[in-house]
Structures are given as structure tokens and as C-alpha cells.
PDB file of N, H, CA, C and O in Angstrom:
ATOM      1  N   UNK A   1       0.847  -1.173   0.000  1.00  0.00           N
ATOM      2  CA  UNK A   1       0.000   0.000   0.000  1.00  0.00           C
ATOM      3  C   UNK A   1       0.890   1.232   0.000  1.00  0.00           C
ATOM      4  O   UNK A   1       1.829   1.245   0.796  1.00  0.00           O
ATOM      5  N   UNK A   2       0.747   1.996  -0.594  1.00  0.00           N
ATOM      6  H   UNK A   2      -0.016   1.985  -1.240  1.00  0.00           H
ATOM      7  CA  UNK A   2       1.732   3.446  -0.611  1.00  0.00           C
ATOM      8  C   UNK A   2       0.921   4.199   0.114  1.00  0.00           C
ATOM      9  O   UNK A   2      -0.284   4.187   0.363  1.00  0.00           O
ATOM     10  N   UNK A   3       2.143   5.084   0.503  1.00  0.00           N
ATOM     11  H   UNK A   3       3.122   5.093   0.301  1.00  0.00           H
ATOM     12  CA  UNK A   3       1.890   5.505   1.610  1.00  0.00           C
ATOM     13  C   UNK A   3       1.024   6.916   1.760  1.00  0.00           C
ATOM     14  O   UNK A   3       0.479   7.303   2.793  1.00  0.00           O
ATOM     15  N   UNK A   4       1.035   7.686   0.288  1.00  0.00           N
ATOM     16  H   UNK A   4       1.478   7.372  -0.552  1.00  0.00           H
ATOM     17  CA  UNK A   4       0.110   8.475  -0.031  1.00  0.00           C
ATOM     18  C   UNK A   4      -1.660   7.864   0.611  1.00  0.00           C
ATOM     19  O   UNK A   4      -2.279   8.519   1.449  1.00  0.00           O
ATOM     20  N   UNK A   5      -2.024   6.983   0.209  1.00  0.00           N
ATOM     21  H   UNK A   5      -1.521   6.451  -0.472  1.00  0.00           H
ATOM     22  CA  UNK A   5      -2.941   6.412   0.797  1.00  0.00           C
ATOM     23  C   UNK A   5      -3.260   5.094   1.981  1.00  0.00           C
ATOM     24  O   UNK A   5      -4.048   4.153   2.077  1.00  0.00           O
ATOM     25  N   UNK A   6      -2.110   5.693   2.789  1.00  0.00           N
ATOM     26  H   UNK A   6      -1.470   6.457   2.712  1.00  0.00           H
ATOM     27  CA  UNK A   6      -2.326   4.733   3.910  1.00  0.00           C
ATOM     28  C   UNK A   6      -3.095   4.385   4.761  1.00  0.00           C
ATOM     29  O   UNK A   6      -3.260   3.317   5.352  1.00  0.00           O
ATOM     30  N   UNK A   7      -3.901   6.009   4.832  1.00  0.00           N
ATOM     31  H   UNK A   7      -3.767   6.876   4.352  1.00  0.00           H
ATOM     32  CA  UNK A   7      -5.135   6.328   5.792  1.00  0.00           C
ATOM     33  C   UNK A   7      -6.290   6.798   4.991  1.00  0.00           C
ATOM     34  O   UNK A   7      -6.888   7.821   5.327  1.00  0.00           O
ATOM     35  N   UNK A   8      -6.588   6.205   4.098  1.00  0.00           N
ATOM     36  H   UNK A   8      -6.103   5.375   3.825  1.00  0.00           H
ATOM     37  CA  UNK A   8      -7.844   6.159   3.191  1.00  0.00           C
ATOM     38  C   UNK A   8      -8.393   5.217   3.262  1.00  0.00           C
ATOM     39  O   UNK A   8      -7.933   4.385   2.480  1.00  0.00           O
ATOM     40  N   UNK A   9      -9.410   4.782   3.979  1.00  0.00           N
ATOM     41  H   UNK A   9      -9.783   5.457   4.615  1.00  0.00           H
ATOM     42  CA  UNK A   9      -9.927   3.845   4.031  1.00  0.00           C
ATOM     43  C   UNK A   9     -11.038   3.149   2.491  1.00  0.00           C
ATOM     44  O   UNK A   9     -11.586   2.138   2.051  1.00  0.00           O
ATOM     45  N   UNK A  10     -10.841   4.249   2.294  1.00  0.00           N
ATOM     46  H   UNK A  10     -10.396   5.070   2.652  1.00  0.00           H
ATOM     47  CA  UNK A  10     -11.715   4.049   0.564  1.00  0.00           C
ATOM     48  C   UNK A  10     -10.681   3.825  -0.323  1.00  0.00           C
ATOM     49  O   UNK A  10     -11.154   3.364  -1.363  1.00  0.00           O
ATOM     50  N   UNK A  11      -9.474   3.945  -0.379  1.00  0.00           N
ATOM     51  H   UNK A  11      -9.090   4.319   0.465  1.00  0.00           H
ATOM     52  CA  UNK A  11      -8.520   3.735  -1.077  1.00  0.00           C
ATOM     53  C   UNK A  11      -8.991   1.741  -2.324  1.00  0.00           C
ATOM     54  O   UNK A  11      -9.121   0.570  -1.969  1.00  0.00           O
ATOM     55  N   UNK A  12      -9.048   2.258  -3.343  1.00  0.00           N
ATOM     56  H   UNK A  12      -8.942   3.210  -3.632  1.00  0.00           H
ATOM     57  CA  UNK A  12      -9.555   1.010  -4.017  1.00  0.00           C
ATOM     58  C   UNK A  12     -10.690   0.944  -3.693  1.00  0.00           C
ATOM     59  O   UNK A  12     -10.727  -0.139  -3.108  1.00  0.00           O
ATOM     60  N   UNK A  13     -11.479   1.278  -3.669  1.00  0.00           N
ATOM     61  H   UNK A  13     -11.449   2.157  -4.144  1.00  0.00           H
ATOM     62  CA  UNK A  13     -13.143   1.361  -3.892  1.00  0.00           C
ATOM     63  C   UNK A  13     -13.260   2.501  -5.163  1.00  0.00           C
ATOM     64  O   UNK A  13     -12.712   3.575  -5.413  1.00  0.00           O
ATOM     65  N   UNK A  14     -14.276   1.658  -5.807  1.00  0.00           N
ATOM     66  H   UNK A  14     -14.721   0.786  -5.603  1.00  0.00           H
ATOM     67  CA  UNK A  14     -14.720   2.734  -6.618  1.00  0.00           C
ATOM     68  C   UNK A  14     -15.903   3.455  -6.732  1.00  0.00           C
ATOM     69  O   UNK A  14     -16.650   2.613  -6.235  1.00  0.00           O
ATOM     70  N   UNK A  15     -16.687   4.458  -7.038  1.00  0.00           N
ATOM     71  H   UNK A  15     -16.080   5.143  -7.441  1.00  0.00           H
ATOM     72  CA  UNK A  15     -17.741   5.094  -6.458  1.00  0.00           C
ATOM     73  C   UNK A  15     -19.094   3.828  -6.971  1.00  0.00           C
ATOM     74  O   UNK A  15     -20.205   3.815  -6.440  1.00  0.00           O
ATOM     75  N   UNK A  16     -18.826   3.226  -7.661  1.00  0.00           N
ATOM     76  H   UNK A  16     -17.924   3.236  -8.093  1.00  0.00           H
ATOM     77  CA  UNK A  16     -19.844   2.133  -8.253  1.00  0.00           C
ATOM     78  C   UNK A  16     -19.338   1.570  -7.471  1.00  0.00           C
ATOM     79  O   UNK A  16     -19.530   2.167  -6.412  1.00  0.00           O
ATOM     80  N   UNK A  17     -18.572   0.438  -7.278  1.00  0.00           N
ATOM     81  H   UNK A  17     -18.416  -0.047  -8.139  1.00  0.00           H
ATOM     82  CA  UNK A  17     -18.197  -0.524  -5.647  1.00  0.00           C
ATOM     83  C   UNK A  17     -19.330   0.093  -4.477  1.00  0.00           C
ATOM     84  O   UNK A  17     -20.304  -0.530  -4.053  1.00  0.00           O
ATOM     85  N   UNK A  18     -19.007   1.185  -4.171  1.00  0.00           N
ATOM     86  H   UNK A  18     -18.216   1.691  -4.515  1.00  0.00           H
ATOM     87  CA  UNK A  18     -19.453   1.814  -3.202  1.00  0.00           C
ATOM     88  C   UNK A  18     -21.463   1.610  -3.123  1.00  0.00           C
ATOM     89  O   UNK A  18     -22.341   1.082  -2.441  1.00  0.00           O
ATOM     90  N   UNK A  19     -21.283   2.382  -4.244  1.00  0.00           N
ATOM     91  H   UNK A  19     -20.569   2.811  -4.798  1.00  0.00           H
ATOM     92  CA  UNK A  19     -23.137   2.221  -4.488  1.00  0.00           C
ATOM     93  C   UNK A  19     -23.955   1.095  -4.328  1.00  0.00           C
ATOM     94  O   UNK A  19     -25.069   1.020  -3.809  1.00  0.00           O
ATOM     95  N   UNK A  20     -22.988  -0.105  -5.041  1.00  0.00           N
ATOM     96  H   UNK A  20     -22.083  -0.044  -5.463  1.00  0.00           H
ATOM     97  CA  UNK A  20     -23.899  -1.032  -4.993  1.00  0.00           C
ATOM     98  C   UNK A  20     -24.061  -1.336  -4.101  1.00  0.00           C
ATOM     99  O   UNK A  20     -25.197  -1.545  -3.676  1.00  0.00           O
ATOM    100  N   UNK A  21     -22.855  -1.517  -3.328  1.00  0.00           N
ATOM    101  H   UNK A  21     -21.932  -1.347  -3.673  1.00  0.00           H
ATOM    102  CA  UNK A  21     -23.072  -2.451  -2.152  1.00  0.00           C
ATOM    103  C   UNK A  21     -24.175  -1.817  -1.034  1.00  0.00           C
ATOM    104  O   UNK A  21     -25.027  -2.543  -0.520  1.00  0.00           O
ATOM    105  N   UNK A  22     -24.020   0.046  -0.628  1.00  0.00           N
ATOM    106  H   UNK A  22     -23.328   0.635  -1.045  1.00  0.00           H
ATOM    107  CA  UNK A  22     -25.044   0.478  -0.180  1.00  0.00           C
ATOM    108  C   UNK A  22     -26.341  -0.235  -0.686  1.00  0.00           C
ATOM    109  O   UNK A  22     -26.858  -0.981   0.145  1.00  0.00           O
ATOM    110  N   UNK A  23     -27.033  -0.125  -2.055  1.00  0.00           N
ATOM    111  H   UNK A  23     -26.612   0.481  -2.730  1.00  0.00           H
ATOM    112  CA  UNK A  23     -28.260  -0.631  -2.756  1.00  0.00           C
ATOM    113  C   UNK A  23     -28.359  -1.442  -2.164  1.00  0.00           C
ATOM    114  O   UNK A  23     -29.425  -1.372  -1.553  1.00  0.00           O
ATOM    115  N   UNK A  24     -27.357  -3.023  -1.747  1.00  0.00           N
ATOM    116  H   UNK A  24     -26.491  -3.080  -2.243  1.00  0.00           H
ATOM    117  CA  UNK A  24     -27.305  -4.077  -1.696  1.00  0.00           C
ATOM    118  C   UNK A  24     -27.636  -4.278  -0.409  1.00  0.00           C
ATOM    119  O   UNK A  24     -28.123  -5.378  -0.148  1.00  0.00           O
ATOM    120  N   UNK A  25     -27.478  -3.379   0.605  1.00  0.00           N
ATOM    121  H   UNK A  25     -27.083  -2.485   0.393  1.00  0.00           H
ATOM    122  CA  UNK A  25     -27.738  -3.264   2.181  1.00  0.00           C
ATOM    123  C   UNK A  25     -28.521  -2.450   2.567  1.00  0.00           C
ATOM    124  O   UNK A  25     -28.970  -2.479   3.712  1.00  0.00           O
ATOM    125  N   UNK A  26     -28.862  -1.503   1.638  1.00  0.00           N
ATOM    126  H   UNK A  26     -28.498  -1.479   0.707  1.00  0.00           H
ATOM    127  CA  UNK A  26     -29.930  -0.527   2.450  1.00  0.00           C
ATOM    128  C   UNK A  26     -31.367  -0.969   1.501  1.00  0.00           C
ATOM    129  O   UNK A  26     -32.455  -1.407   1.875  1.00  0.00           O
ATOM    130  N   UNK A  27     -30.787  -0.612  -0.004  1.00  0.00           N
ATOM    131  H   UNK A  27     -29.903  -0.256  -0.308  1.00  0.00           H
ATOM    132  CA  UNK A  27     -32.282  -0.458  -0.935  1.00  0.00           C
ATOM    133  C   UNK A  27     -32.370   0.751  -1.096  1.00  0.00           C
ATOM    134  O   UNK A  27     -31.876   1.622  -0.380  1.00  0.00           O
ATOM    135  N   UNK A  28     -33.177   0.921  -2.307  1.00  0.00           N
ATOM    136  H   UNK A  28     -33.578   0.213  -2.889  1.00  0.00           H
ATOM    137  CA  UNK A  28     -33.057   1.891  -2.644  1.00  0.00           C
ATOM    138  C   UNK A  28     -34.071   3.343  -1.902  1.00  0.00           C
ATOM    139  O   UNK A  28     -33.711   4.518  -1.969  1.00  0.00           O
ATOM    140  N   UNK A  29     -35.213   2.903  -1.309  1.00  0.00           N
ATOM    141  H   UNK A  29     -35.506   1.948  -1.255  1.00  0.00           H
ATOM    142  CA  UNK A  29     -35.514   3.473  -0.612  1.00  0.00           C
ATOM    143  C   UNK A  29     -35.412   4.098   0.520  1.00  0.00           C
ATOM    144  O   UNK A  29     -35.786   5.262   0.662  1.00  0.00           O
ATOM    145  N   UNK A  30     -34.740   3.183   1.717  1.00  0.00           N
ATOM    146  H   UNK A  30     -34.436   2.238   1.602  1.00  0.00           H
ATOM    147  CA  UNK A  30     -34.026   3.216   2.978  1.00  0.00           C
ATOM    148  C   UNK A  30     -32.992   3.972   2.417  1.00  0.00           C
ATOM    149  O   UNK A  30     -32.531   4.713   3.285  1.00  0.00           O
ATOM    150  N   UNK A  31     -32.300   4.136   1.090  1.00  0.00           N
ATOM    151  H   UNK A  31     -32.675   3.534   0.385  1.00  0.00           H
ATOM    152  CA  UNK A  31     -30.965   4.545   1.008  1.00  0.00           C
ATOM    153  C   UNK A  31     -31.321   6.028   0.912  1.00  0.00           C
ATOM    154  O   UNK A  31     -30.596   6.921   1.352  1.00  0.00           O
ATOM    155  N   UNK A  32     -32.665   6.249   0.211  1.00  0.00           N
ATOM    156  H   UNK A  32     -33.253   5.523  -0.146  1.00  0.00           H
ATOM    157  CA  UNK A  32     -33.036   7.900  -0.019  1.00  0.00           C
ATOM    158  C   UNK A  32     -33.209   8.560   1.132  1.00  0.00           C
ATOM    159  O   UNK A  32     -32.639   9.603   1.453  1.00  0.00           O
ATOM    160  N   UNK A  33     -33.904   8.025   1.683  1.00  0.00           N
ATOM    161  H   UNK A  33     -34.367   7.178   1.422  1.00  0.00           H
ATOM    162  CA  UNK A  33     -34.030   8.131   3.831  1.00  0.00           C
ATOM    163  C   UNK A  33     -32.261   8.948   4.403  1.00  0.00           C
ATOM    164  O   UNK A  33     -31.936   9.951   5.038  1.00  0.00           O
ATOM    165  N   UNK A  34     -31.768   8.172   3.939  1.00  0.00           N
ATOM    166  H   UNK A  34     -32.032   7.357   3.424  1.00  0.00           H
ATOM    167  CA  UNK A  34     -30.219   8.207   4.349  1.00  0.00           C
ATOM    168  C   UNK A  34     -29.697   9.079   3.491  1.00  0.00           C
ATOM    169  O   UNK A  34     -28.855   9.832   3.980  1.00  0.00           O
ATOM    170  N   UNK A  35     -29.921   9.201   2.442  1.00  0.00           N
ATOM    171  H   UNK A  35     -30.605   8.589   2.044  1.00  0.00           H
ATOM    172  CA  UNK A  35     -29.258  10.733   1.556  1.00  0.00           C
ATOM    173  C   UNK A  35     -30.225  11.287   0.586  1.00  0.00           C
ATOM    174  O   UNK A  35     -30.749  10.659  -0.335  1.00  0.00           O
ATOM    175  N   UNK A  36     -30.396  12.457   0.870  1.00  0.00           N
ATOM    176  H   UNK A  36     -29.970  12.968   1.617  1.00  0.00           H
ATOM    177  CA  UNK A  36     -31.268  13.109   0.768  1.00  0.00           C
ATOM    178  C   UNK A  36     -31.179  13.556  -1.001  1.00  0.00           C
ATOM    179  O   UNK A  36     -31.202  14.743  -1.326  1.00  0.00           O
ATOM    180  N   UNK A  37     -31.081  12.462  -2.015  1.00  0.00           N
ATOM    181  H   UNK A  37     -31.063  11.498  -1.751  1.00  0.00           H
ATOM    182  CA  UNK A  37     -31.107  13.218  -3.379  1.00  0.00           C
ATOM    183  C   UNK A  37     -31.926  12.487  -4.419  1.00  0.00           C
ATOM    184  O   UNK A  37     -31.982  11.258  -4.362  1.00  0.00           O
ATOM    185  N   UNK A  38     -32.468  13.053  -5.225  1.00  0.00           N
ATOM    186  H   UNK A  38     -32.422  14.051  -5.272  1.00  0.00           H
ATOM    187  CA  UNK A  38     -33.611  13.042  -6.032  1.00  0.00           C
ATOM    188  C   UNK A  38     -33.113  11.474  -6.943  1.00  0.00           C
ATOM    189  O   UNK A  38     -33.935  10.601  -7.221  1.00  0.00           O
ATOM    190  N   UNK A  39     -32.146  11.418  -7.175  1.00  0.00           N
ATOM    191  H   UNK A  39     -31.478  12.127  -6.950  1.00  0.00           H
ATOM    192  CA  UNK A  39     -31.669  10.058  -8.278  1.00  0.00           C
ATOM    193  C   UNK A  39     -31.957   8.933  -7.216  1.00  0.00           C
ATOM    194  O   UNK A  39     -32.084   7.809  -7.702  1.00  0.00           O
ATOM    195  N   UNK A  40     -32.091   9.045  -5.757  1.00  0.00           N
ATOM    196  H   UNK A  40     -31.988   9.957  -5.361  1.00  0.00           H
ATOM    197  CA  UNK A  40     -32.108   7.979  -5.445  1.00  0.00           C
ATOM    198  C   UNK A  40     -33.771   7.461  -5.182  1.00  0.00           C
ATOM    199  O   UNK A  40     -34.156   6.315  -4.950  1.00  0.00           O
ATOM    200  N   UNK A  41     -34.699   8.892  -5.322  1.00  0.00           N
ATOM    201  H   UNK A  41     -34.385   9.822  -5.510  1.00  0.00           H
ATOM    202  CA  UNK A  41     -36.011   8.904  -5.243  1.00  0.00           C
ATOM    203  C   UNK A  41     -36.998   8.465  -6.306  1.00  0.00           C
ATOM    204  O   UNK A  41     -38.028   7.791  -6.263  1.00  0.00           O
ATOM    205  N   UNK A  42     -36.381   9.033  -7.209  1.00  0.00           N
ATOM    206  H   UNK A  42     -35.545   9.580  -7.245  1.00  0.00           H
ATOM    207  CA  UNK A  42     -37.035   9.446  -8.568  1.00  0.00           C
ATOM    208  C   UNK A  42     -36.661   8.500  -9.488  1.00  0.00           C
ATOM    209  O   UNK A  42     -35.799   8.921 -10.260  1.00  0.00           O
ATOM    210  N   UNK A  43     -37.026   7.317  -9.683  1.00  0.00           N
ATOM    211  H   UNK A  43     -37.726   6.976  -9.056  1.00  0.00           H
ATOM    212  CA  UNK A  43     -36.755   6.520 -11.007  1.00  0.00           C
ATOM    213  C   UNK A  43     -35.044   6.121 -10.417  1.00  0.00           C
ATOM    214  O   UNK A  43     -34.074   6.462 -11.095  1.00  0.00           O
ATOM    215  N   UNK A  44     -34.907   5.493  -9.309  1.00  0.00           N
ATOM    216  H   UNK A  44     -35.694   5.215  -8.758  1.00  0.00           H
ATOM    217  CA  UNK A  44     -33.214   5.187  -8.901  1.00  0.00           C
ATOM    218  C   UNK A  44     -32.517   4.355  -9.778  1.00  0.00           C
ATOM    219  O   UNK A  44     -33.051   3.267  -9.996  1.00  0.00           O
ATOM    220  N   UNK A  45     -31.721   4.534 -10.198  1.00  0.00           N
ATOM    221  H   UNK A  45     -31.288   5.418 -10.021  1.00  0.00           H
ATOM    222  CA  UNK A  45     -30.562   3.611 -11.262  1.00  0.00           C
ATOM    223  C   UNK A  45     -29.363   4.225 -11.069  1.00  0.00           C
ATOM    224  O   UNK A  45     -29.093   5.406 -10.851  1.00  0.00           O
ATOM    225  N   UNK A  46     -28.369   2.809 -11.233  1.00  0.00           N
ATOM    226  H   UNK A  46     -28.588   1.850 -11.410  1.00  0.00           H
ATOM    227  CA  UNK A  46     -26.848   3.410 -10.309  1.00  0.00           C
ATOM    228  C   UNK A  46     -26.277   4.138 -11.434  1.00  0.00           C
ATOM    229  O   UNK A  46     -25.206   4.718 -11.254  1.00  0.00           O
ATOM    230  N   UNK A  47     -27.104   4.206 -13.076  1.00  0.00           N
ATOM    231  H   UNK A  47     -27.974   3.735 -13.222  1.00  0.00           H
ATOM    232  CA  UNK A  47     -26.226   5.109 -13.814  1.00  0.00           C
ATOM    233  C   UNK A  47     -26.410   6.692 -13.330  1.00  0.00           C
ATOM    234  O   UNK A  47     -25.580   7.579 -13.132  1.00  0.00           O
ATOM    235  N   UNK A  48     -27.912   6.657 -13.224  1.00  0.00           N
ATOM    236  H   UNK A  48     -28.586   5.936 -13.385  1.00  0.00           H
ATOM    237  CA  UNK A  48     -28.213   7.946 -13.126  1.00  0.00           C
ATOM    238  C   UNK A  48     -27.816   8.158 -11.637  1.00  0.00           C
ATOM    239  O   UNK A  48     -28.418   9.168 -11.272  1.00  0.00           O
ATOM    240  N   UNK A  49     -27.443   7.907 -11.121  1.00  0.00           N
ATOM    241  H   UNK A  49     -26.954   7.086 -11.417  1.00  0.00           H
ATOM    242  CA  UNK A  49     -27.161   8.131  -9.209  1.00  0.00           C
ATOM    243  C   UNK A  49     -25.524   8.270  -9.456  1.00  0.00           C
ATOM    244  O   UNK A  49     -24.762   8.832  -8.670  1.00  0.00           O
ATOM    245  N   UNK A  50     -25.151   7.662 -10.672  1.00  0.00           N
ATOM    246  H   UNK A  50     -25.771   7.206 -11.311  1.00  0.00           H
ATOM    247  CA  UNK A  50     -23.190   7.904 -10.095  1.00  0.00           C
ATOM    248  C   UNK A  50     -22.940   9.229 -10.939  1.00  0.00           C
ATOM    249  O   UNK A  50     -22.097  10.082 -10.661  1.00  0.00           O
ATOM    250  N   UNK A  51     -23.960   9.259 -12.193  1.00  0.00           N
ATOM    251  H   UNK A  51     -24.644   8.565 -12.419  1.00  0.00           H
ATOM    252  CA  UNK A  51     -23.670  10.690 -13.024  1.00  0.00           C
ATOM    253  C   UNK A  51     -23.860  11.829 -12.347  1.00  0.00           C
ATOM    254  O   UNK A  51     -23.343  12.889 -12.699  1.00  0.00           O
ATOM    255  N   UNK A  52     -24.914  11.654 -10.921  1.00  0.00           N
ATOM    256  H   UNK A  52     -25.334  10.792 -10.636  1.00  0.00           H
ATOM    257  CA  UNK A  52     -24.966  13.021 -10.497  1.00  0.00           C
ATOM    258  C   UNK A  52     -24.189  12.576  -8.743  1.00  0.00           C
ATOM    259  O   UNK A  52     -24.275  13.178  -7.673  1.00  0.00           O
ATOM    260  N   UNK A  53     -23.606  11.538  -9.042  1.00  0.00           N
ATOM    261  H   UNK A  53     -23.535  11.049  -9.912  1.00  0.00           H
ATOM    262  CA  UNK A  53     -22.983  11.710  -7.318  1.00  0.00           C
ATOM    263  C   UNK A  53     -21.368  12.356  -8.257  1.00  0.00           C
ATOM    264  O   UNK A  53     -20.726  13.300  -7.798  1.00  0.00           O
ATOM    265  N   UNK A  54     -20.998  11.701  -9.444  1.00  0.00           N
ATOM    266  H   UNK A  54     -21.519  10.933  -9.816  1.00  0.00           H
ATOM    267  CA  UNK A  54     -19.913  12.399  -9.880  1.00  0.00           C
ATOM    268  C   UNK A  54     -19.408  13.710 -10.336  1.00  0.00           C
ATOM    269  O   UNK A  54     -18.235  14.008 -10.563  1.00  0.00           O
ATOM    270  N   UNK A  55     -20.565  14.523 -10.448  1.00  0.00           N
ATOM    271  H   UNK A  55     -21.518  14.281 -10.264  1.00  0.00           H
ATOM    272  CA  UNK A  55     -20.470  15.927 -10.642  1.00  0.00           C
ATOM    273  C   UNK A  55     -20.933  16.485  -9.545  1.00  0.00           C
ATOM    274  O   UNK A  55     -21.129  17.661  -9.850  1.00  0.00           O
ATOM    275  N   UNK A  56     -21.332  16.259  -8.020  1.00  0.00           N
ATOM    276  H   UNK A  56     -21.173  15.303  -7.772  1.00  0.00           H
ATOM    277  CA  UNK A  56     -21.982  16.974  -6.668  1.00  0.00           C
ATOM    278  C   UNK A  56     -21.105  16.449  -5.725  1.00  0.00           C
ATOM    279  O   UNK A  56     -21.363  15.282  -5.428  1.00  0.00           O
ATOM    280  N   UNK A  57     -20.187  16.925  -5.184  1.00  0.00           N
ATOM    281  H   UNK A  57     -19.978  17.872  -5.425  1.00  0.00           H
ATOM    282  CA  UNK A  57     -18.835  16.839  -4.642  1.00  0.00           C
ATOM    283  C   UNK A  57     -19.576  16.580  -3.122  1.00  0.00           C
ATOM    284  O   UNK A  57     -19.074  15.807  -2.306  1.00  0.00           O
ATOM    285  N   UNK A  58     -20.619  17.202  -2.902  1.00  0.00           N
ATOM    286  H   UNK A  58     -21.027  17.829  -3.565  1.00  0.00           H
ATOM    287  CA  UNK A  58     -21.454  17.256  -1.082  1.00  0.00           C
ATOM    288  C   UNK A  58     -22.188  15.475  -1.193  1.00  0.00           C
ATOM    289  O   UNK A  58     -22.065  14.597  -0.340  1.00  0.00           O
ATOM    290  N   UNK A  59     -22.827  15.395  -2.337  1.00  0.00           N
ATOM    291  H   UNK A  59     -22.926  16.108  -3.030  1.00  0.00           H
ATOM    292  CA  UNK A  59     -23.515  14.095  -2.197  1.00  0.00           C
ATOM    293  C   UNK A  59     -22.994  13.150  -2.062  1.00  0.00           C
ATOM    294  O   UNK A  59     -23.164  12.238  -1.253  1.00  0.00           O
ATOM    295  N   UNK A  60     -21.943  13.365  -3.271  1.00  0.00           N
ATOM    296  H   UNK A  60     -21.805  14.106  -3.928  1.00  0.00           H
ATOM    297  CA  UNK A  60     -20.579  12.050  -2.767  1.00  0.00           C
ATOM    298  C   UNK A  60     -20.074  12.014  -1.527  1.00  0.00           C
ATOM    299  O   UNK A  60     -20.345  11.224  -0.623  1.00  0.00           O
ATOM    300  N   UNK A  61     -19.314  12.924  -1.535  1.00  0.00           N
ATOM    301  H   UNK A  61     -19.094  13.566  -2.269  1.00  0.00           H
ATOM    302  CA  UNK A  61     -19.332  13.001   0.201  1.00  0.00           C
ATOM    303  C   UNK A  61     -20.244  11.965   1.444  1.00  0.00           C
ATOM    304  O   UNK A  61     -19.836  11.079   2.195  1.00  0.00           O
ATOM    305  N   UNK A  62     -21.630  12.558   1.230  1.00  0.00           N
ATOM    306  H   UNK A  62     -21.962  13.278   0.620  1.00  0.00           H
ATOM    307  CA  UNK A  62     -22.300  11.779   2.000  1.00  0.00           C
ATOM    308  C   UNK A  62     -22.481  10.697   1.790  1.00  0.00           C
ATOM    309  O   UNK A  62     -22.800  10.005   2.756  1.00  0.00           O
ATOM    310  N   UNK A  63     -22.353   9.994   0.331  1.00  0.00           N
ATOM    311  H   UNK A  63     -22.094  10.556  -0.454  1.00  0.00           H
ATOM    312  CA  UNK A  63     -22.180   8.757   0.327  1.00  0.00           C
ATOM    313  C   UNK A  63     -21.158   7.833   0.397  1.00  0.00           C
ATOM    314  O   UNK A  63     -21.242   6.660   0.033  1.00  0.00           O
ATOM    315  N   UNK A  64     -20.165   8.393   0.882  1.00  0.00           N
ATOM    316  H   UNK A  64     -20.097   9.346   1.177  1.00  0.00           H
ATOM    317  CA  UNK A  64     -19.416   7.897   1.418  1.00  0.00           C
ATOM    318  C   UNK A  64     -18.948   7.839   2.438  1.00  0.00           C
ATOM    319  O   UNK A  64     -17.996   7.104   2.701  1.00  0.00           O
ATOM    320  N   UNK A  65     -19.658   8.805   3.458  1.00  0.00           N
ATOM    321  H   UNK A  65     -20.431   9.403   3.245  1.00  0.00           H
ATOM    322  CA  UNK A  65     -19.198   8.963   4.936  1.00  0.00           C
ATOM    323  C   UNK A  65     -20.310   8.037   5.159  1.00  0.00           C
ATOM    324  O   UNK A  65     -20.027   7.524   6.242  1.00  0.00           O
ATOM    325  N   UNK A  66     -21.649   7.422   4.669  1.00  0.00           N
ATOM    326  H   UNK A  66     -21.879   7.840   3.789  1.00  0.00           H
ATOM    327  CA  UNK A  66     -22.021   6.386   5.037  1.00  0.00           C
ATOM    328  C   UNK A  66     -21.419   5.233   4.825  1.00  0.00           C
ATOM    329  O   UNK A  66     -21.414   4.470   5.791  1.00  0.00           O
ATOM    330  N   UNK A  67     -20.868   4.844   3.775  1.00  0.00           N
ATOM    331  H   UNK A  67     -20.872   5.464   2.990  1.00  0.00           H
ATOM    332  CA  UNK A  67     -20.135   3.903   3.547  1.00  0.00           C
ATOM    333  C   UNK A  67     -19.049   3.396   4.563  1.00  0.00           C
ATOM    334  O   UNK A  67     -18.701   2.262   4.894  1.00  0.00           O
ATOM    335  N   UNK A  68     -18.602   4.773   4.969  1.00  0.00           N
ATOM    336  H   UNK A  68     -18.884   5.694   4.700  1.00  0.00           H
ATOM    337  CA  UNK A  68     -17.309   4.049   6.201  1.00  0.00           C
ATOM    338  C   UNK A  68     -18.352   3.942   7.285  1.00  0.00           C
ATOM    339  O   UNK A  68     -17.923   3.172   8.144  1.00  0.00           O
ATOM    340  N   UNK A  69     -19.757   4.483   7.646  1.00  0.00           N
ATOM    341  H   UNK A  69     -20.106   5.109   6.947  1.00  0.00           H
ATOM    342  CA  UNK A  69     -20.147   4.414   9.259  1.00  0.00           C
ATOM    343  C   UNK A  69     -21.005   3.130   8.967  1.00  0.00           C
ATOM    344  O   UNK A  69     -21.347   2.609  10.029  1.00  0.00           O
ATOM    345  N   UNK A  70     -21.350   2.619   8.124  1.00  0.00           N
ATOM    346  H   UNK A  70     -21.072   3.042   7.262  1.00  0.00           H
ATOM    347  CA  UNK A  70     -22.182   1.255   7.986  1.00  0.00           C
ATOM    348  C   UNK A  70     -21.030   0.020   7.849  1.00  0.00           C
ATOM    349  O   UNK A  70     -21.320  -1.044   8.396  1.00  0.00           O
ATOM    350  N   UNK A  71     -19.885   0.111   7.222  1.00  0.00           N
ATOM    351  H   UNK A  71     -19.650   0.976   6.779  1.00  0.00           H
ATOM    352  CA  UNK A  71     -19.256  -1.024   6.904  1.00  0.00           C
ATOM    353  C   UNK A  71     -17.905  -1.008   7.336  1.00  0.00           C
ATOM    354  O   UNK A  71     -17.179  -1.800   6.736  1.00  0.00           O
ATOM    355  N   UNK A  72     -17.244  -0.146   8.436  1.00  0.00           N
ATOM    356  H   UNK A  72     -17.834   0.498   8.924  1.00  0.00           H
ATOM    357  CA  UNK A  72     -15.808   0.155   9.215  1.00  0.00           C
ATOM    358  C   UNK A  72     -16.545  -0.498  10.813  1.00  0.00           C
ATOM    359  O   UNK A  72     -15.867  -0.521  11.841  1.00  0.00           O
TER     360      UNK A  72
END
């Protein structure tokens, strides 16, 4: 592991890794509960949920600070 990312716990995850497995444990509903954005409400699909978690720097965010508090 280099050492640039020693303390990244996301280090090798990719934002799709990430999603599904949320989908895969929460659903897609429970998951909207948990972050508050319209792709996960409105017609949810992980294309349309990673196109706008990849351009909204806050949403990603939150989906990934769930990611470490559900699965760390």
C-alpha cells in the first residue's frame, strides 16, 4: 500500500463498488431516507445516481461517509 494512501480507508473502492453495495444493504428506498437526493427517489438507477454523485462533490461526500459508518 503506498503511503500516499495509507489512511484512506476508501482507497480502491470505486464510487460504483461503493453504491452497490449500499443498494445491496440498504435499498433503494431506505438509502433515499439516508441521503437526501432526487436520483435515489425518482426513477433510482446506479447510472443515473453515479452521473450526479460524480459531478456533486457534497452528495458524494455523504455517500461515502455512510459507507465508512455502515461497513468500518
Amino acid at each position: 500500500m503506498s503511503t500516499e494512501q495509507a489512511n484512506n480507508p476508501l482507497h480502491g473502492l470505486t464510487l460504483e463498488k461503493i453504491l452497490l453495495r449500499l443498494v445491496e444493504h440498504y435499498g433503494w428506498a431506505q438509502l433515499a431516507n439516508l441521503v437526501r437526493i432526487n436520483s435515489f427517489t425518482k426513477d433510482p438507477s446506479v447510472k443515473s445516481s453515479l452521473k450526479f454523485l460524480r459531478k456533486t462533490p457534497w452528495a458524494r461526500t455523504e455517500v461515502e461517509q455512510l459507507y465508512l459508518k455502515t461497513f468500518q
